[in-house]
PyMOL Python script that loads the backbone (N, CA, C, O; Angstrom):
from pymol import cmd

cmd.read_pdbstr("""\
ATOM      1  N   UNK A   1      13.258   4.175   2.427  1.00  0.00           N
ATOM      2  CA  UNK A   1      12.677   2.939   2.888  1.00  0.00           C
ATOM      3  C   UNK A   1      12.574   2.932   4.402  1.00  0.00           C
ATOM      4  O   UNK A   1      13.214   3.722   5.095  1.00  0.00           O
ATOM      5  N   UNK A   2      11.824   2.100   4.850  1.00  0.00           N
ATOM      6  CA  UNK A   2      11.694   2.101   6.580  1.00  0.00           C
ATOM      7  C   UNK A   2      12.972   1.223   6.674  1.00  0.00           C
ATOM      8  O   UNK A   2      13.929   0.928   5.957  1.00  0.00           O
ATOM      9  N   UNK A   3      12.452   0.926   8.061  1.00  0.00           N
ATOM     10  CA  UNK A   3      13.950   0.329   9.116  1.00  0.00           C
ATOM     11  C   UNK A   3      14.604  -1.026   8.406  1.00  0.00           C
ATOM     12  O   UNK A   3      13.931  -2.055   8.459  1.00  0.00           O
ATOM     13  N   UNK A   4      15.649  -1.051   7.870  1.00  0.00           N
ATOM     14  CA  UNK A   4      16.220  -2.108   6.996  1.00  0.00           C
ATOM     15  C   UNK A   4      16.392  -3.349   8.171  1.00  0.00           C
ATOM     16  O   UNK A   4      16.912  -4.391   7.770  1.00  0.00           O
ATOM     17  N   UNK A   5      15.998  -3.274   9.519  1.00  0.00           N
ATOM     18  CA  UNK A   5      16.549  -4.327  10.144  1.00  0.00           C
ATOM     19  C   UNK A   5      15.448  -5.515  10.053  1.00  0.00           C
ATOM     20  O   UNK A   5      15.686  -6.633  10.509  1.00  0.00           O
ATOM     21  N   UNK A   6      14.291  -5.197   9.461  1.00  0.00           N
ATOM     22  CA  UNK A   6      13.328  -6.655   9.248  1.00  0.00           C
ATOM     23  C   UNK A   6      12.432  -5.964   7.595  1.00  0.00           C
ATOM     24  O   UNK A   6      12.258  -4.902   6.997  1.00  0.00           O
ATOM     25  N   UNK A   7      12.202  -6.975   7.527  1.00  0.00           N
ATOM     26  CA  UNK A   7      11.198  -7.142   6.014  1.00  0.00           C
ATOM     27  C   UNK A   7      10.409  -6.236   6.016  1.00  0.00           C
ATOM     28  O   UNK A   7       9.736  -6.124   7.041  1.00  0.00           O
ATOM     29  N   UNK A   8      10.200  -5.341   5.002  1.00  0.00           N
ATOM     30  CA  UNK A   8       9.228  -4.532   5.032  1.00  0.00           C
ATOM     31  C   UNK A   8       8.800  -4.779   3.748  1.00  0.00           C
ATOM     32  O   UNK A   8       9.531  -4.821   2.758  1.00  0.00           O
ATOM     33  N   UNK A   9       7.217  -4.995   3.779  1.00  0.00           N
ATOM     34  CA  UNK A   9       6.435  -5.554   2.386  1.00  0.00           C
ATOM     35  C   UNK A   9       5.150  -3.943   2.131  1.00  0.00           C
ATOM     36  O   UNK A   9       4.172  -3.615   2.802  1.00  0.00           O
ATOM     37  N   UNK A  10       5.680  -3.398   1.073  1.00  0.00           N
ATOM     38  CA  UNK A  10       4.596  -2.400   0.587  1.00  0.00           C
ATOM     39  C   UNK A  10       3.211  -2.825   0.212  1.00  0.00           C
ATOM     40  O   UNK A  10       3.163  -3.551  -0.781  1.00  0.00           O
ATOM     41  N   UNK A  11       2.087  -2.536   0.780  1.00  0.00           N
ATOM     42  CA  UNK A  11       0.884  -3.382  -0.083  1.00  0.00           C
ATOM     43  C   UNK A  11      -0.593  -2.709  -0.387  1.00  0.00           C
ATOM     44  O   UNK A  11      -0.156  -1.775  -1.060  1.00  0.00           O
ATOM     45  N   UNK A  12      -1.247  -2.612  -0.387  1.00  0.00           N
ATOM     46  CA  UNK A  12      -2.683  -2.296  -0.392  1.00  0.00           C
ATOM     47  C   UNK A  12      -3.334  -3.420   0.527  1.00  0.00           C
ATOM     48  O   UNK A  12      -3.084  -4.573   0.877  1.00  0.00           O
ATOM     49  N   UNK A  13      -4.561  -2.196   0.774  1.00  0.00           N
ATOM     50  CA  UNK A  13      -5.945  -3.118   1.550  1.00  0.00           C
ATOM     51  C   UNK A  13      -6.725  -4.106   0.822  1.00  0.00           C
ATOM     52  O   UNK A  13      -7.349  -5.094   1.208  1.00  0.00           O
ATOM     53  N   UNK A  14      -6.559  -3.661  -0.185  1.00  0.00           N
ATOM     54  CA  UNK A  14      -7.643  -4.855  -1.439  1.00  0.00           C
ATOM     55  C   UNK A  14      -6.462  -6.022  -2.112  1.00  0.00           C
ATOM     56  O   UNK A  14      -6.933  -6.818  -2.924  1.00  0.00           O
ATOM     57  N   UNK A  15      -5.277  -6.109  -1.860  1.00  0.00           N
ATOM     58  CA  UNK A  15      -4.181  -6.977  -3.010  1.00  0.00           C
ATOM     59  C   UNK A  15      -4.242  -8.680  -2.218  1.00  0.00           C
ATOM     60  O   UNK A  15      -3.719  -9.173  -1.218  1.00  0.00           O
ATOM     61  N   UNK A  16      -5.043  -9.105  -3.138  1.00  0.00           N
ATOM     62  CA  UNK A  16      -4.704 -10.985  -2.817  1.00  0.00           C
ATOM     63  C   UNK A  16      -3.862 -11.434  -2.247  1.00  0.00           C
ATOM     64  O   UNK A  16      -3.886 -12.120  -1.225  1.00  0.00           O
ATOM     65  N   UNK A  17      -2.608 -10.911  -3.170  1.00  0.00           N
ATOM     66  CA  UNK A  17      -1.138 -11.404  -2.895  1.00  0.00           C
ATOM     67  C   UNK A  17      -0.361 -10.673  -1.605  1.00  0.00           C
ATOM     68  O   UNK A  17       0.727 -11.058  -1.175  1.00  0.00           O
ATOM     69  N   UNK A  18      -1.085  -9.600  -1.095  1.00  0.00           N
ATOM     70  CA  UNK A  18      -0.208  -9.061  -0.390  1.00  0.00           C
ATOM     71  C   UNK A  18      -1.460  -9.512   1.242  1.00  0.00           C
ATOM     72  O   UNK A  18      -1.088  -9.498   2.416  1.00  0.00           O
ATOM     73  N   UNK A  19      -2.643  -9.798   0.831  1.00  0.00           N
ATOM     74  CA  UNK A  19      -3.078 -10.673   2.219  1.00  0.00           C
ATOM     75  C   UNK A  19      -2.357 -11.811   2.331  1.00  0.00           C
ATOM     76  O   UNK A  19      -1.995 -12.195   3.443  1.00  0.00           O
ATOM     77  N   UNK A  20      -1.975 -12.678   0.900  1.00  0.00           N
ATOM     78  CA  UNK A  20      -1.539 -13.932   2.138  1.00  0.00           C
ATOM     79  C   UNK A  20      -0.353 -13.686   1.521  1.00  0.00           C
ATOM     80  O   UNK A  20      -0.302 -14.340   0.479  1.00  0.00           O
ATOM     81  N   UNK A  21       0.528 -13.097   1.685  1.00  0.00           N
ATOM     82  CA  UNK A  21       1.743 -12.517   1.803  1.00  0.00           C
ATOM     83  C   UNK A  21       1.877 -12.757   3.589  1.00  0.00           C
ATOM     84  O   UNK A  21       2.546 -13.586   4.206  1.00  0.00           O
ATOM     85  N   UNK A  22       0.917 -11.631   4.111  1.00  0.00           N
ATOM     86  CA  UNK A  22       1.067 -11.135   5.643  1.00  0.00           C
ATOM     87  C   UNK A  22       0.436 -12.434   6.332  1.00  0.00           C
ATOM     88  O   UNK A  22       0.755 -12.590   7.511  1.00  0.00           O
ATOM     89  N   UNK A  23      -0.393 -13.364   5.779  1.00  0.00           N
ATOM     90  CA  UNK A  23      -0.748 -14.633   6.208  1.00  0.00           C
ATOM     91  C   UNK A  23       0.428 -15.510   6.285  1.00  0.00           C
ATOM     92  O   UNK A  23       0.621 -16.167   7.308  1.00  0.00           O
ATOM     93  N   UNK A  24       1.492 -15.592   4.952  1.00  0.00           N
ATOM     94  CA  UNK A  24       2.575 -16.644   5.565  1.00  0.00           C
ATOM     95  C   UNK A  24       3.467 -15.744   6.561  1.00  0.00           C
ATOM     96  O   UNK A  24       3.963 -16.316   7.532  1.00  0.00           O
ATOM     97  N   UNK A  25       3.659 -14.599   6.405  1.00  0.00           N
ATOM     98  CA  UNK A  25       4.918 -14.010   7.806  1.00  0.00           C
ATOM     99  C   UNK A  25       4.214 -14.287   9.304  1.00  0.00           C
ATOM    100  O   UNK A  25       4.818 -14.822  10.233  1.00  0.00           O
ATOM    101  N   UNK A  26       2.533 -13.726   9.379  1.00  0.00           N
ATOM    102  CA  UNK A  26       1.844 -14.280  10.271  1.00  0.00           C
ATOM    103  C   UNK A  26       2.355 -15.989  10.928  1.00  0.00           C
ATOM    104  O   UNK A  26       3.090 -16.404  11.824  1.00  0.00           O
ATOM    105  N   UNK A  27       1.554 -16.520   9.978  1.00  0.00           N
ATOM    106  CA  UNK A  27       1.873 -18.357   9.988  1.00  0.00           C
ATOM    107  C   UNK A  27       3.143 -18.712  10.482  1.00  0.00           C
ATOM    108  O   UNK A  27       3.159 -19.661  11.266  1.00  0.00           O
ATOM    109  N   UNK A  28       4.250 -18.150  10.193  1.00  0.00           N
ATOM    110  CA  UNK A  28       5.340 -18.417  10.499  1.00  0.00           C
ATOM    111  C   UNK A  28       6.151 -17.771  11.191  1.00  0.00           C
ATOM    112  O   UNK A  28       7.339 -18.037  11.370  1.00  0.00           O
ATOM    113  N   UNK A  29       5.490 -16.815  11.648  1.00  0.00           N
ATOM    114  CA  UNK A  29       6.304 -15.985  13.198  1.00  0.00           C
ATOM    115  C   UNK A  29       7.373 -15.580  12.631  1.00  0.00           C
ATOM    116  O   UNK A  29       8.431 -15.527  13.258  1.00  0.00           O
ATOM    117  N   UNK A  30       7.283 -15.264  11.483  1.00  0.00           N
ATOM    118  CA  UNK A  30       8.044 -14.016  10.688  1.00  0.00           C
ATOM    119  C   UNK A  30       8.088 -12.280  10.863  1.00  0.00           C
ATOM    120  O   UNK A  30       7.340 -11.669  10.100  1.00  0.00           O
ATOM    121  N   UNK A  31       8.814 -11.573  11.699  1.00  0.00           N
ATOM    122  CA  UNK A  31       8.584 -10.404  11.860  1.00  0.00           C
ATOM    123  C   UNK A  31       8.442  -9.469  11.038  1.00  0.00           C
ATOM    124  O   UNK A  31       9.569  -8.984  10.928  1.00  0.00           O
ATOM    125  N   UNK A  32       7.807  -8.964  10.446  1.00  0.00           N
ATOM    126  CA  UNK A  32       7.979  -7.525   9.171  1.00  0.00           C
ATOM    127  C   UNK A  32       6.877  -6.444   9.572  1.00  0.00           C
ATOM    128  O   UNK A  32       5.888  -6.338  10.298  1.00  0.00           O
ATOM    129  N   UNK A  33       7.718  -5.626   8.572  1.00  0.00           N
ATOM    130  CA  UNK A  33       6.470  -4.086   8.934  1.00  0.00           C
ATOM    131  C   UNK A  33       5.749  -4.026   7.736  1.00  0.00           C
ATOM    132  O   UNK A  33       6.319  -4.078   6.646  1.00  0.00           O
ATOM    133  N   UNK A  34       4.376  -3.906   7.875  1.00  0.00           N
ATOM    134  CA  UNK A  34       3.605  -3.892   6.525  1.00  0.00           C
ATOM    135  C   UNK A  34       3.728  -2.299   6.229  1.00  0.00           C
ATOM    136  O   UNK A  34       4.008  -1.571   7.181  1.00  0.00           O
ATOM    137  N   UNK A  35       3.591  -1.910   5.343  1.00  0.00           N
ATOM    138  CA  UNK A  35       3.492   0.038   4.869  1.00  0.00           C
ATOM    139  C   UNK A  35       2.710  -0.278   3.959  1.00  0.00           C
ATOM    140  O   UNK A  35       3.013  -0.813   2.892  1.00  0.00           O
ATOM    141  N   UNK A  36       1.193   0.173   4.494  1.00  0.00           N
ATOM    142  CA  UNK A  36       0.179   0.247   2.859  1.00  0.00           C
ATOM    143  C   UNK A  36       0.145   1.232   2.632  1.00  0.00           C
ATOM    144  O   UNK A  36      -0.402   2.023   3.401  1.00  0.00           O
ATOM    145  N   UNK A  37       0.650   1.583   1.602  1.00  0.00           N
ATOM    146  CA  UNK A  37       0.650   2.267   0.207  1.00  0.00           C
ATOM    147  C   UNK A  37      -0.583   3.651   0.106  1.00  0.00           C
ATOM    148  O   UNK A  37      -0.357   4.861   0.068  1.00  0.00           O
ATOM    149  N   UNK A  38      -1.961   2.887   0.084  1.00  0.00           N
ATOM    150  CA  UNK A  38      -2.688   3.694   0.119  1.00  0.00           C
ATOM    151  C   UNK A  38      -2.952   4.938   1.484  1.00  0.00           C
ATOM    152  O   UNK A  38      -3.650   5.951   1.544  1.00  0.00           O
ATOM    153  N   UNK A  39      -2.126   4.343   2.351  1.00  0.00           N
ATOM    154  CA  UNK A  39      -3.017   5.082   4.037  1.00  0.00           C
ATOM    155  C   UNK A  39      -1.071   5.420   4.155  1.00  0.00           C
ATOM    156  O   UNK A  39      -0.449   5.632   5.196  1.00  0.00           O
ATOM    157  N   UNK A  40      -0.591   5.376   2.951  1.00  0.00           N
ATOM    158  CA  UNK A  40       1.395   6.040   3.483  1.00  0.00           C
ATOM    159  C   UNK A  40       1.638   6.504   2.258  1.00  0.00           C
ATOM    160  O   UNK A  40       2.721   6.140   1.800  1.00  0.00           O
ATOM    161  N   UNK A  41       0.811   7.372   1.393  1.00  0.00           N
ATOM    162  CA  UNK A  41       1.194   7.230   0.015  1.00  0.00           C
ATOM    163  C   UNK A  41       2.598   8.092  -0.164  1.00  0.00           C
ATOM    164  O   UNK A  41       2.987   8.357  -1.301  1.00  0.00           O
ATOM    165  N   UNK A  42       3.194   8.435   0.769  1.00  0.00           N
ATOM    166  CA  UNK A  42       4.572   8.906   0.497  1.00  0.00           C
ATOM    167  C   UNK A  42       5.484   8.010  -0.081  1.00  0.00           C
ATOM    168  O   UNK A  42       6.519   8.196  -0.720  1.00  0.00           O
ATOM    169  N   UNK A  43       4.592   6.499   0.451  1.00  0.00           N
ATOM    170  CA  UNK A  43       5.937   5.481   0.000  1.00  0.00           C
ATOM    171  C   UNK A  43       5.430   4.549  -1.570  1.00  0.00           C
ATOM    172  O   UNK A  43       5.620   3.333  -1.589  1.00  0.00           O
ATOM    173  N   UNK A  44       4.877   5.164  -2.647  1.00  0.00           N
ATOM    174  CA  UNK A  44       4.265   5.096  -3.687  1.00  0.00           C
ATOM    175  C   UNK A  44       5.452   5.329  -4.376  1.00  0.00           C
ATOM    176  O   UNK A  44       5.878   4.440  -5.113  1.00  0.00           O
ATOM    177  N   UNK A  45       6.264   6.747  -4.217  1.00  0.00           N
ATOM    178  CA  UNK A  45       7.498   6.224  -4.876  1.00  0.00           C
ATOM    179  C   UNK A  45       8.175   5.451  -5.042  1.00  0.00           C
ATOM    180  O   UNK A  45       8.541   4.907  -6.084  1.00  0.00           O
ATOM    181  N   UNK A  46       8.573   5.220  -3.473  1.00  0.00           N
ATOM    182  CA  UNK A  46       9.668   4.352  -3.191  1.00  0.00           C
ATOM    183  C   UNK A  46       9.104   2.662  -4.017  1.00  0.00           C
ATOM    184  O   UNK A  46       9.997   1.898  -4.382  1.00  0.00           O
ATOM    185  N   UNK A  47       8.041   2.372  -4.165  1.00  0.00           N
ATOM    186  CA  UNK A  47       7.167   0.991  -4.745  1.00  0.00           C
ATOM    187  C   UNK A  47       7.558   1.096  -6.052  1.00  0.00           C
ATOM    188  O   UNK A  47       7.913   0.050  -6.595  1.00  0.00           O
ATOM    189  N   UNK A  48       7.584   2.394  -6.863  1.00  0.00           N
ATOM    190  CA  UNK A  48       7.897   2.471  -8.525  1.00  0.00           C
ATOM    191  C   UNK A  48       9.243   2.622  -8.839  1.00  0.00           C
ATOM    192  O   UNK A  48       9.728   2.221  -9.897  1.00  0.00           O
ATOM    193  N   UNK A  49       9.787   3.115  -8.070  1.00  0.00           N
ATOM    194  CA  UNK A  49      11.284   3.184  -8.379  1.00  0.00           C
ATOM    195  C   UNK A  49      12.018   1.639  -8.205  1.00  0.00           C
ATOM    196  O   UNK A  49      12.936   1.213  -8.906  1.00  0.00           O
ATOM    197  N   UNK A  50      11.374   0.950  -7.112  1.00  0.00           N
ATOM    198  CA  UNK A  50      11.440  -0.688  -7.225  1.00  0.00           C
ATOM    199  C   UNK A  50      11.252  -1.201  -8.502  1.00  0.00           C
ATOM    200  O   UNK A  50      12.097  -1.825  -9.143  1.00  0.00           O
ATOM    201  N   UNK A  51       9.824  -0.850  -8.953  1.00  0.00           N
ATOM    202  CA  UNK A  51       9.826  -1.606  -9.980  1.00  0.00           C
ATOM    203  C   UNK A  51       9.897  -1.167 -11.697  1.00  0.00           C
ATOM    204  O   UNK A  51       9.426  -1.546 -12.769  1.00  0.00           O
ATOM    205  N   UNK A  52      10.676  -0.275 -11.237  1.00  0.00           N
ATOM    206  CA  UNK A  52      10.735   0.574 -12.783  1.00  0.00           C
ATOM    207  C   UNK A  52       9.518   0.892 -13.319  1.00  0.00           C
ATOM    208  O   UNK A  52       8.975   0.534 -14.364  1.00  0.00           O
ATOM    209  N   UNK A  53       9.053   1.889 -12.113  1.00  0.00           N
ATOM    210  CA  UNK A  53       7.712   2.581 -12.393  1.00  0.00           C
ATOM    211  C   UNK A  53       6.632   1.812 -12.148  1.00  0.00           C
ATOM    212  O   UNK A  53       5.876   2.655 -11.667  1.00  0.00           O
ATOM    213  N   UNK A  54       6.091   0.889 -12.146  1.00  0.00           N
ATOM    214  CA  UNK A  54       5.118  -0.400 -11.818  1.00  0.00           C
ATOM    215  C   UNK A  54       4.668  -0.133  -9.962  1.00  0.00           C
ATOM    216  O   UNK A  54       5.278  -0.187  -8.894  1.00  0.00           O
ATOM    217  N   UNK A  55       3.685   0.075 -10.274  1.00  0.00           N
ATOM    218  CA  UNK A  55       3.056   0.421  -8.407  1.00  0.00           C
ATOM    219  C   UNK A  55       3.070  -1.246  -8.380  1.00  0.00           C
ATOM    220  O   UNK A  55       1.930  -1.709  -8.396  1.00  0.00           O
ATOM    221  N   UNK A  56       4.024  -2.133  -8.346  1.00  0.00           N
ATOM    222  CA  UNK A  56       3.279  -3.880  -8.061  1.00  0.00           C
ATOM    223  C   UNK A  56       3.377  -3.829  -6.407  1.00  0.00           C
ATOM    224  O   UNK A  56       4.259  -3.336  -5.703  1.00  0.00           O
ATOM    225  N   UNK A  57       2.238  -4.468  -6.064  1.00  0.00           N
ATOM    226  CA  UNK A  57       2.188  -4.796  -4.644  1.00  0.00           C
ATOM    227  C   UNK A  57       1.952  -6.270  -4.371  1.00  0.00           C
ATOM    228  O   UNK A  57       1.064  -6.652  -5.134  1.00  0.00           O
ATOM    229  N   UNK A  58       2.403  -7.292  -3.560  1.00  0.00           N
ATOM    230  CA  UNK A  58       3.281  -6.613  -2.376  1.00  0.00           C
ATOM    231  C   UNK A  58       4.731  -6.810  -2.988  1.00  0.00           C
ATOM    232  O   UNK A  58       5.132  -7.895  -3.409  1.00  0.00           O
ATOM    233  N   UNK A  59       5.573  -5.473  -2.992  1.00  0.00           N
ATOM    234  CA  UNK A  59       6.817  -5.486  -2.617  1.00  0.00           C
ATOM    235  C   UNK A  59       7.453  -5.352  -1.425  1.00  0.00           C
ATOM    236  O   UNK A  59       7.441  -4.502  -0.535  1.00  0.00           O
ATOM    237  N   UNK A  60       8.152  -6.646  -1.655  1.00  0.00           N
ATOM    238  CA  UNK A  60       8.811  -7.114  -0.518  1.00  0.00           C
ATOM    239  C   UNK A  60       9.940  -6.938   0.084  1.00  0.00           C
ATOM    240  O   UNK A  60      10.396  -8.076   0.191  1.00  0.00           O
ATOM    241  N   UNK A  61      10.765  -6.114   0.601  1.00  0.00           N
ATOM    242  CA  UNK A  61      12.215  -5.765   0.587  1.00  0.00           C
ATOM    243  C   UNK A  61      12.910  -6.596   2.144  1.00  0.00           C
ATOM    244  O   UNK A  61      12.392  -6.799   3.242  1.00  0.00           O
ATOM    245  N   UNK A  62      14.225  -6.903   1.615  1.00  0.00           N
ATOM    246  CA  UNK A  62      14.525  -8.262   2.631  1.00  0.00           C
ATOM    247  C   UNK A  62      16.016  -7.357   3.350  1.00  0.00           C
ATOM    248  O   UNK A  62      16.852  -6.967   2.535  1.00  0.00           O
ATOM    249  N   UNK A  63      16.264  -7.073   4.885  1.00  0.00           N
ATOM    250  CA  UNK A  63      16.927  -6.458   5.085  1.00  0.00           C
ATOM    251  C   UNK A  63      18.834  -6.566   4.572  1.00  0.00           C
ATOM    252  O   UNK A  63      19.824  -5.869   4.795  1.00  0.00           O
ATOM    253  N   UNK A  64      18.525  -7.999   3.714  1.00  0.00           N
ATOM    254  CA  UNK A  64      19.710  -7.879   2.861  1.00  0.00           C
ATOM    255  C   UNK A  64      19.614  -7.330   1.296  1.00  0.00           C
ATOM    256  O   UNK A  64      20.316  -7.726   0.365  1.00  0.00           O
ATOM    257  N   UNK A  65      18.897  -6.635   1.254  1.00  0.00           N
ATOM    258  CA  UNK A  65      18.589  -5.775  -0.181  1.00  0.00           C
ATOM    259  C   UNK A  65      17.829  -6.543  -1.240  1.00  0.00           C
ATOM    260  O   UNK A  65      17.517  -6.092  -2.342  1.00  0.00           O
ATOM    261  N   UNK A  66      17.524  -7.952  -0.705  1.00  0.00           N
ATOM    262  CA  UNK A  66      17.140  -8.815  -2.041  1.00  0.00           C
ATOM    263  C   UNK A  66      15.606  -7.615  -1.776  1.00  0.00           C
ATOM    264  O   UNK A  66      15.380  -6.630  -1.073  1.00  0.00           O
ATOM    265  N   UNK A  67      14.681  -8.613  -3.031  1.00  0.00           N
ATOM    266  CA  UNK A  67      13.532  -7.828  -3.019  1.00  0.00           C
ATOM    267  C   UNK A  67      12.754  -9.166  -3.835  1.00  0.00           C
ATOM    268  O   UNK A  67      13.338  -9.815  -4.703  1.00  0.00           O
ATOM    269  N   UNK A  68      11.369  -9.440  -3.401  1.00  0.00           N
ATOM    270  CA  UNK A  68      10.448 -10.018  -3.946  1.00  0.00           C
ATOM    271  C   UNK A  68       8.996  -8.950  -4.259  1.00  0.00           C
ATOM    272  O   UNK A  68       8.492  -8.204  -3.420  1.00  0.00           O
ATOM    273  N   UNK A  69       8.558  -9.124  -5.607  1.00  0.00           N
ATOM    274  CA  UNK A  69       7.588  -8.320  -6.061  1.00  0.00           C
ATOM    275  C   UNK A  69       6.741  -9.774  -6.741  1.00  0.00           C
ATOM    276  O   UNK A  69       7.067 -10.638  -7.555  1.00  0.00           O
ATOM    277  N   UNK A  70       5.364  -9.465  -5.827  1.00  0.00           N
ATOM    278  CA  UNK A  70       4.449 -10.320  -6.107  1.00  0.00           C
ATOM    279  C   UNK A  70       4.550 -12.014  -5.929  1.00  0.00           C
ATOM    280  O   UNK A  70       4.049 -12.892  -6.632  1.00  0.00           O
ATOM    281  N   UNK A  71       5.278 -12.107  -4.881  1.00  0.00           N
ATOM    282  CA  UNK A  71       5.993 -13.611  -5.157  1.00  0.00           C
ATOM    283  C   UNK A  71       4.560 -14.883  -4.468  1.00  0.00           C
ATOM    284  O   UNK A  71       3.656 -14.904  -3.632  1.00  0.00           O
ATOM    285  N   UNK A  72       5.088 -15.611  -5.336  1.00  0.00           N
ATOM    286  CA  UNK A  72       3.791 -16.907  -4.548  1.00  0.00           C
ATOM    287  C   UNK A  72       4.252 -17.487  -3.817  1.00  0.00           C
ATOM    288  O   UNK A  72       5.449 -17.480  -3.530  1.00  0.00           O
ATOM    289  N   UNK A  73       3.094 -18.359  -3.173  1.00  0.00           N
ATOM    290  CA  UNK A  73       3.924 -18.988  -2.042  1.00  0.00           C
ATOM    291  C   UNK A  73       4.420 -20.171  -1.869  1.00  0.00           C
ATOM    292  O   UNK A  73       4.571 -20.755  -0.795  1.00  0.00           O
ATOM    293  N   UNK A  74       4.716 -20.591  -3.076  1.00  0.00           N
ATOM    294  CA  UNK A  74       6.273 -21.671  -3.188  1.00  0.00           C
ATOM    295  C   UNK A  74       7.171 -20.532  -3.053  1.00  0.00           C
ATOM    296  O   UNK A  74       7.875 -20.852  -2.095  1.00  0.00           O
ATOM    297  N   UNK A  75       7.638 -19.130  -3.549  1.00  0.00           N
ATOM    298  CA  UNK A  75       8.378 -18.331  -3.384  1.00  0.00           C
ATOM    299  C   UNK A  75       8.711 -17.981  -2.117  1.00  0.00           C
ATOM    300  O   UNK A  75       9.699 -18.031  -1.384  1.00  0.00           O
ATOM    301  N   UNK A  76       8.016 -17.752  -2.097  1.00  0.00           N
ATOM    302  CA  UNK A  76       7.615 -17.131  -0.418  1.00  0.00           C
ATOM    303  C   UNK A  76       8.519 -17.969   0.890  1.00  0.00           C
ATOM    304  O   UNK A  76       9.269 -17.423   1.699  1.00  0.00           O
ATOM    305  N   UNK A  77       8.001 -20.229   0.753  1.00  0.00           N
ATOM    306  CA  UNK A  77       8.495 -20.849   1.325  1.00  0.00           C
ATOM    307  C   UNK A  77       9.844 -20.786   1.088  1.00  0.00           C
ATOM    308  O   UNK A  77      10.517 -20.560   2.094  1.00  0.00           O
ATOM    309  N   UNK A  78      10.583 -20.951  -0.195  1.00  0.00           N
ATOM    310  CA  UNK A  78      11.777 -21.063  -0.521  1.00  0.00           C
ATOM    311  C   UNK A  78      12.725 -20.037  -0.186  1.00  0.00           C
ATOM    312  O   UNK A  78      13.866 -20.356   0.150  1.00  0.00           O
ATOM    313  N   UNK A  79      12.325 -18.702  -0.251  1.00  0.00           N
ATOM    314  CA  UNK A  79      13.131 -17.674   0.304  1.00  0.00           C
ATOM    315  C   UNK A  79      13.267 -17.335   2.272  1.00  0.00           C
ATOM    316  O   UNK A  79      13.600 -16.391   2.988  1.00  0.00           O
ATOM    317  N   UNK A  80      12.830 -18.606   2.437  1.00  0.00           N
ATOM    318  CA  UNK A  80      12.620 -18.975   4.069  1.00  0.00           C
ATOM    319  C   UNK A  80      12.536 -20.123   4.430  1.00  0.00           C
ATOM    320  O   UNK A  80      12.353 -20.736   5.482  1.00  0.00           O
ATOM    321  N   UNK A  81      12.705 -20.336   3.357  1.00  0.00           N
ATOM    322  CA  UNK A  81      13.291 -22.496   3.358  1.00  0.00           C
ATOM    323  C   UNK A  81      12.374 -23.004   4.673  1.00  0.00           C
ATOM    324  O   UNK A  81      12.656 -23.599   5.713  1.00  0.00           O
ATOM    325  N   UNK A  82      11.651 -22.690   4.336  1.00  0.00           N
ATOM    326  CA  UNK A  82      10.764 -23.224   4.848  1.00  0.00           C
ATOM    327  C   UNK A  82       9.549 -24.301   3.914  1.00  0.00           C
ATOM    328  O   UNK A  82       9.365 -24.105   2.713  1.00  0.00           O
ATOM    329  N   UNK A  83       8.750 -25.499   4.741  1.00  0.00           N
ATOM    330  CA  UNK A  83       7.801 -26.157   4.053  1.00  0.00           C
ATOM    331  C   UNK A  83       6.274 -26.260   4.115  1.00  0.00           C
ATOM    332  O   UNK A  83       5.671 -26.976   3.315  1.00  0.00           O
TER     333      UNK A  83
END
""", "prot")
cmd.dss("prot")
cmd.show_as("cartoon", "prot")
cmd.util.cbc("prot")
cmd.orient("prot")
């Protein structure tokens, strides 16, 4: 995995969820490193072994080990308690 000290969200160029994924960290002056998938495909593993084989994007990894895969954005707010 990259640098565990901020959020790193795996995603593609074409994934809905993983544009406004980077729209709420944007919006909210949330720091993370995006790694797309397609233009890093080294880290294609590391995305399936997340999800027990499942390429789901965006996976989200939180530098305390939690992990969000595909989350919406009531999810999104709540895991940043934010409104």
């Amino acid at each position: 995995m990259a640098n565990n000290e901020k959020i790193v969200m795996y995603s593609t160029s074409w994934c809905g969820d993983c544009i406004r994924a980077k729209r709420f960290y944007n919006d909210y002056g949330i720091d993370f490193e995006e790694i797309n998938i397609e233009q890093n495909p080294q880290h294609v593993e590391t995305v399936m072994k997340i999800n027990n084989g499942a390429r789901s994007v965006p996976t989200i990894v939180y530098p305390d080990g939690s992990v969000m895969v595909e989350p919406s954005q009531r999810e999104l707010k709540a895991k940043h308690n934010v409104t």
